[in-house]
N, C-alpha and C positions, 0 to 999 in steps of 0.2 A: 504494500500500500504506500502511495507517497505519501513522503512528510510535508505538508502546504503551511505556510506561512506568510501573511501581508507583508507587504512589499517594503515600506516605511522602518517595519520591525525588522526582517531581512537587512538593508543596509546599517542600521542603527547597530545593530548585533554588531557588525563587520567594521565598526568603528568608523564606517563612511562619514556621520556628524550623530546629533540627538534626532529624536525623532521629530523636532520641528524642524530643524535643518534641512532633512532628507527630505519632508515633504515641502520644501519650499523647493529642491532640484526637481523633485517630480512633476511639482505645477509648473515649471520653465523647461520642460519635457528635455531634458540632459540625461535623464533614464532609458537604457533601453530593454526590454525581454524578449531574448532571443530576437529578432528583426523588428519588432517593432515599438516602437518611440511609446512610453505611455507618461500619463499623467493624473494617474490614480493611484495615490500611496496604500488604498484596500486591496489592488489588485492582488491574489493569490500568485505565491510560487512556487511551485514544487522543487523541490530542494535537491539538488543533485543531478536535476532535470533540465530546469531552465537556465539558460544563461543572460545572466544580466552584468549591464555595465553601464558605467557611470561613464560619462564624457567618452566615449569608446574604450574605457578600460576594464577589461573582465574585476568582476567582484564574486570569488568563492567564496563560499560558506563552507566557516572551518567551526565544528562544531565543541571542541575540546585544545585547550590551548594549555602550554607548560611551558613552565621558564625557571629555571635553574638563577637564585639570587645567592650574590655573597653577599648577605646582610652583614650593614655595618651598625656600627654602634650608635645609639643617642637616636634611633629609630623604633617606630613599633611595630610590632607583628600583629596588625591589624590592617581593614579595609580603612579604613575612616576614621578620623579622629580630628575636634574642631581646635585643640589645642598641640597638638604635635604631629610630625610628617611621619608616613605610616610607607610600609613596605610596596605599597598598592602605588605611592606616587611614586615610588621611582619605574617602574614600568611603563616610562614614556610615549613608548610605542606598540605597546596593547592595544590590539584591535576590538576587544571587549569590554564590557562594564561589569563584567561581574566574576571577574577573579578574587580570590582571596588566597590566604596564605593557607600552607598545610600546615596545621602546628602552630607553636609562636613558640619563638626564643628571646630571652628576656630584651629589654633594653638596649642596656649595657654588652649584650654581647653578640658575638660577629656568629658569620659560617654562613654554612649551607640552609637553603631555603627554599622548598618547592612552592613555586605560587601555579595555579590553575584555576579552571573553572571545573572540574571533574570531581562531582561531588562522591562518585562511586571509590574512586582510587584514592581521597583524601580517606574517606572512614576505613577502607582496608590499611591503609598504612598506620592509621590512629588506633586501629580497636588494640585494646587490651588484649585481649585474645591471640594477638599475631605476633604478638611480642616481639616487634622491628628492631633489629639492631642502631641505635644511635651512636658513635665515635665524637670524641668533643676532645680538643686541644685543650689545656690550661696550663695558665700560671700560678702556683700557688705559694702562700707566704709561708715558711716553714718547711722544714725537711721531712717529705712524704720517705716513708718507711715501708720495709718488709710487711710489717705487723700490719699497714694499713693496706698495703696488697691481699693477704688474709683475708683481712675482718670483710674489706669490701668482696671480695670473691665467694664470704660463707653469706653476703647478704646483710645488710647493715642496719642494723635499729636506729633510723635516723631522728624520731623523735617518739612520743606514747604512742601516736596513728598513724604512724607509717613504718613498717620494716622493706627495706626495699630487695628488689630483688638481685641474687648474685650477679655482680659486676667486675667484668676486668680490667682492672687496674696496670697500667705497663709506665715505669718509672723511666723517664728520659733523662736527666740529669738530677742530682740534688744538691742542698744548700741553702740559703738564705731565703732565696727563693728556687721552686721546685717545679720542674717540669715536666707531665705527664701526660699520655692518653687515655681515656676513660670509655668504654664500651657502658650505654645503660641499656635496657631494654622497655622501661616505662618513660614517659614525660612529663613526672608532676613537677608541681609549681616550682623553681627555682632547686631543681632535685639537686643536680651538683653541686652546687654551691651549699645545701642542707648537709650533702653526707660529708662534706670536708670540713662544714662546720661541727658536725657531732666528731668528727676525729679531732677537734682545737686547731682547724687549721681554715686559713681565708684564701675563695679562689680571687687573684687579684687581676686575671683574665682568662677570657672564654672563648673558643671559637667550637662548632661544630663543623665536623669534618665530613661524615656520614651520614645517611637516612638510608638505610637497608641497604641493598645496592646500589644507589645514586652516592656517588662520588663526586665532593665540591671539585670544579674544577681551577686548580688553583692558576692559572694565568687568569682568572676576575679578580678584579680589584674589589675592594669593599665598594657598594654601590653599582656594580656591575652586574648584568644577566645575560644571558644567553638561551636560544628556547635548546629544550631536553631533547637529545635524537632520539631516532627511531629505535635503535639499539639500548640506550639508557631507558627509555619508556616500557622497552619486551621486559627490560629484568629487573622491573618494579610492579610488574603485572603479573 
């Protein structure tokens, strides 16, 4: 059965303008379907069917979009926000309105960020149930130890309502400050930063390295994105 959708809605999706916009090129008939010229933003399209273009330029309809962010810092992992810039502005060249983030990472801290419109792949990567590998870079204040490779690998009582679940701990240097990679498998509130506070230790930076198998790709800069290939998207599916 085809999928039909108005015409006005169709380019709006496709980030052609708003839907007053789009219907203001349809009434100066700059629209075309398939050959012919129209000037009816209710006109039905079927999707994958008809060919439409603006000014003579094809406009497809792409129903699912992904973009690999390195979140930087002093941002939120949010769509909107009337007091601070959220992950969603920096996708300047989003062809849709209704991306969000999968997940959110605090603030303060950087990495990997999947932003889509794909409401089915964000809940399988979130459920509890799937228990996704997350990978996160830190810096931490104080000399992480053997003992906290242990504690954190038998599973960490990180406060009365939460024991979190076994995590690998891989110590990269130590010292004053301590530097390590962190495998979790849940995403509660501020979890890293909770279980190296219950060891008497503060992380004094964060990055997220992983999201299952999607791999930051580190030639982005903080504030940088890239859409997810074909290849990255088979093996998060």
């Amino acid at each position: 059965m085809k999928e039909l959708m108005r015409l006005d809605k169709y380019l709006a999706d496709m980030g052609v303008g708003t839907r007053s916009e789009v219907k203001v090129l349809i009434k100066k008939r700059r629209v075309q379907v398939g050959n012919e010229v129209v000037n009816d933003p209710n006109r039905k399209i079927a999707i994958g069917v008809d060919s439409v273009r603006v000014d003579g330029r094809e406009v497809s309809y792409v129903h699912y979009e992904y973009y690999m962010l390195n979140k930087p810092a002093g941002v939120l992992s949010a769509t909107e926000d009337k007091h601070a810039k959220t992950v969603i502005d920096l996708i300047e060249t989003s062809k849709r309105k209704d991306l969000f983030p999968v997940g959110r990472l605090d603030k303060d801290t950087e990495g990997l960020l999947l932003i889509t419109n794909d409401g089915g792949l964000a809940h399988s990567l979130l459920s509890p149930k799937k228990h996704v590998d997350k990978e996160y870079y830190a810096k931490v204040e104080g000399v992480v130890t053997n003992e906290d490779v242990e504690a954190f690998a038998k599973g960490l009582q990180v406060d009365e309502d939460f024991k979190a679940m076994p995590a690998k701990l891989t110590i990269l240097s130590q010292g004053e400050f301590s530097e390590i990679t962190l495998i979790i498998q849940e995403g509660k509130f501020h979890q890293v930063k909770r279980m190296f506070e219950a060891m008497g230790k503060k992380v004094v930076y964060l990055k997220r390295l992983s999201m299952g198998s999607l791999q930051l790709d580190e030639s982005l800069q903080p504030g940088e994105y890239r859409e997810v290939t074909q290849e990255e998207l088979a093996l998060l599916k």
